[in-house]
C-alpha positions as CSV (number, residue, x, y, z in Angstrom):
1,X,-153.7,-12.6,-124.4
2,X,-152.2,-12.5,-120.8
3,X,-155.2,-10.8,-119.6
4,X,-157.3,-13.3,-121.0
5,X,-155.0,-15.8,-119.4
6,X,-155.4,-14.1,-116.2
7,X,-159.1,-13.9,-116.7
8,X,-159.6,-17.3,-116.6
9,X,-157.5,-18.4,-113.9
10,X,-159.4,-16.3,-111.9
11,X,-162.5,-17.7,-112.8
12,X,-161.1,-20.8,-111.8
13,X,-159.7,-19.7,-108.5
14,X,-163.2,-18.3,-107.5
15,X,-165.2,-21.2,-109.5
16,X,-167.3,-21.9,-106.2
17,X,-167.6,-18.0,-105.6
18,X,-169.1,-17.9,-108.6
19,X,-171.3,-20.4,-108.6
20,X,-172.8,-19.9,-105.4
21,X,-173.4,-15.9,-107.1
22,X,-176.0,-17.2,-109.1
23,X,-178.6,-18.0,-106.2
24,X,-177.1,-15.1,-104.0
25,X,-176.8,-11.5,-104.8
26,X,-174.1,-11.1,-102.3
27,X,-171.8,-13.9,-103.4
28,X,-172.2,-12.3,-107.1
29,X,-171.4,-9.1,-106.0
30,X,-168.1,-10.1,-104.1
31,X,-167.2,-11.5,-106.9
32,X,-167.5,-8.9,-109.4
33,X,-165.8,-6.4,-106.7
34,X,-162.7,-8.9,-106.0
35,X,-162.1,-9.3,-110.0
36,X,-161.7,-5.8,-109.7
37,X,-159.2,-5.5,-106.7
38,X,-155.8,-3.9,-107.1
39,X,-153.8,-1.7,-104.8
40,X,-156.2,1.6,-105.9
41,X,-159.1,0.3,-105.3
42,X,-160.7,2.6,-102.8
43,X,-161.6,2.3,-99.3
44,X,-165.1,2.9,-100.1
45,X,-165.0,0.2,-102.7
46,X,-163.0,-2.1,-100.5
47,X,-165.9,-1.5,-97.7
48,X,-168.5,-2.5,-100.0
49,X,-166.6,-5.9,-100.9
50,X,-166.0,-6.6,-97.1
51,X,-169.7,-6.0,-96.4
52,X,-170.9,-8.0,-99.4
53,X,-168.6,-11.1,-98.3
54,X,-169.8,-10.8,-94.8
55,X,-173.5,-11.4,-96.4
56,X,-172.6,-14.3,-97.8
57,X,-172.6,-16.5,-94.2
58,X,-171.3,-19.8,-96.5
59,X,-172.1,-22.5,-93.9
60,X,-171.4,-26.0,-94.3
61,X,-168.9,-27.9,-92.0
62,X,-165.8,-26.2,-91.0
63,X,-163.4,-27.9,-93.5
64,X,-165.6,-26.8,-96.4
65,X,-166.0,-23.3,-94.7
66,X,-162.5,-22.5,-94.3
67,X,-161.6,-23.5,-97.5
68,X,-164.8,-21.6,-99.3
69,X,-163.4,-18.7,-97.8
70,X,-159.7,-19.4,-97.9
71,X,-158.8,-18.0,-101.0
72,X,-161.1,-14.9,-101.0
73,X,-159.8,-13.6,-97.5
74,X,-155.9,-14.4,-98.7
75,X,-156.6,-12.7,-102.2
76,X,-158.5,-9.3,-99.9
77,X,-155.4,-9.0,-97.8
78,X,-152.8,-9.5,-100.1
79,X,-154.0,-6.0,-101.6
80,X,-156.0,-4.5,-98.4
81,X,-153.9,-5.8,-95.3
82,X,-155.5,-3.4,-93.3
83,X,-159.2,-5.3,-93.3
84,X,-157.2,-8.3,-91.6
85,X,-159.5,-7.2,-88.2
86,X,-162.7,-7.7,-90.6
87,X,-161.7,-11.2,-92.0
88,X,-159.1,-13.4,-90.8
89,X,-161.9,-14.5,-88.5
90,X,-162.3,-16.7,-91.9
91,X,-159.7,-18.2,-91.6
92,X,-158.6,-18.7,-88.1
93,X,-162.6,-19.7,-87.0
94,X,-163.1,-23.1,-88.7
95,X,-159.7,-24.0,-87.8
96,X,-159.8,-23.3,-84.1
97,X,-163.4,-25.1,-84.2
98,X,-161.4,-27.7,-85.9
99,X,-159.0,-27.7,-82.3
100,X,-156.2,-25.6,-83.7
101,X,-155.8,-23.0,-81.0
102,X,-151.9,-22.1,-80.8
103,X,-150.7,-19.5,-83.3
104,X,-148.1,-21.4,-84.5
105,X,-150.1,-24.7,-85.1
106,X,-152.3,-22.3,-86.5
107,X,-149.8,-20.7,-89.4
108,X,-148.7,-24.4,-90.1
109,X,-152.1,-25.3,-90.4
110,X,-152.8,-22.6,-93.2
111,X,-149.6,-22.7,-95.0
112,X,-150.2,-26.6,-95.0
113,X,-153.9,-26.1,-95.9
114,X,-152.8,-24.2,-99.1
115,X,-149.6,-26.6,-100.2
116,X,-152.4,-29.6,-100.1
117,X,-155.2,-27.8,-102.3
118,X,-152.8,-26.0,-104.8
119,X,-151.4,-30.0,-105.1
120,X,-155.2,-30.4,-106.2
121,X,-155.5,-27.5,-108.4
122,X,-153.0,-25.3,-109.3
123,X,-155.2,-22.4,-109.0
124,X,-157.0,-23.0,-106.0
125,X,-154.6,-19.8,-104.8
126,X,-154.1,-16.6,-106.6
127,X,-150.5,-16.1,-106.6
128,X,-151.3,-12.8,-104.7
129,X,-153.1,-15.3,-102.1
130,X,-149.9,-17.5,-101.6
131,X,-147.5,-14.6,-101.5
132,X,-149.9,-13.4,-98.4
133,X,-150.1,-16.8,-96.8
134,X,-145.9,-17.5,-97.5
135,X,-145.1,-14.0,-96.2
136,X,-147.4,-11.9,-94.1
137,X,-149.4,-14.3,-92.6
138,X,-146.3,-15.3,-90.5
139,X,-146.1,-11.4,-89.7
140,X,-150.1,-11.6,-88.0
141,X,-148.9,-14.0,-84.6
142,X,-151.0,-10.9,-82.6
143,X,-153.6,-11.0,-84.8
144,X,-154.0,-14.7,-85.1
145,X,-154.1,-14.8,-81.3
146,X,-156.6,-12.1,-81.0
147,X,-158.9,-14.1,-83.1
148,X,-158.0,-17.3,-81.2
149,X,-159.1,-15.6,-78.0
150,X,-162.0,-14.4,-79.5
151,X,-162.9,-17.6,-80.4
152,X,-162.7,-19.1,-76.8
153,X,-164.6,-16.2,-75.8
154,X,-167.6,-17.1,-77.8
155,X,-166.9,-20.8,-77.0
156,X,-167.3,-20.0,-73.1
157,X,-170.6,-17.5,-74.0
């Protein structure tokens, strides 16, 4: 019963995942890989679920963007926080284009992001998701900045 419990509120949690899997083979994959994520999965299965995510190139308007991507990066890194290089460009990205562009405003803006849409729906976050964004988020202020200067770089390109 508690796997079938878990089941579904993963289904919900990646609802839009899902749904965009049935027109693209990319987004369907991803989504079979992360319902299969724990801490064994193997690097060459974890490389296969970065590439496949990375296909997907969700566009829309940064809002929708960030939060597309939002709880599939935080679920990743909860169990693979080494591929943090490979996606908290997710994350960071729309939010900068949004003119977030201090780390600080930039962890408020995430943690704040994910109190407001778990207020909408309960399982808009895994709780593996919010146990990343509550404690190890705060833990990537390098990081964060590395993407934020990667993103004026591109902006002055």
């Amino acid at each position: 019963m508690k796997t079938k419990i878990a089941n579904s509120e993963f289904e919900e949690t990646f609802s839009s995942l899902k749904r965009i899997g049935e027109r693209f083979a990319s987004a369907k994959t991803t989504f079979e890989l992360l319902k299969e994520l724990n801490p064994e999965t193997t690097t060459a299965q974890t490389h296969i679920l970065v590439s496949e995510l990375n296909k997907i190139q969700f566009s829309s308007n940064t809002n929708t963007v960030f939060y597309f991507y939002f709880p599939i990066v935080s679920h990743i890194l909860y169990y693979k926080p080494e591929y943090e290089k490979d996606l908290l460009r997710y994350l960071i990205g729309p939010n900068f284009a949004n003119g977030t562009s201090e780390v600080d405003e930039m962890i408020a803006m995430i943690k704040g992001a994910m109190e407001f849409k778990l207020k909408e729906n309960e399982f808009y976050l895994t709780n593996e998701s919010q146990f990343w964004v509550e404690n190890e988020l705060p833990k990537l202020e390098k990081e964060i900045q590395r993407e934020i200067d990667l993103c004026w770089k591109e902006l002055e390109e």
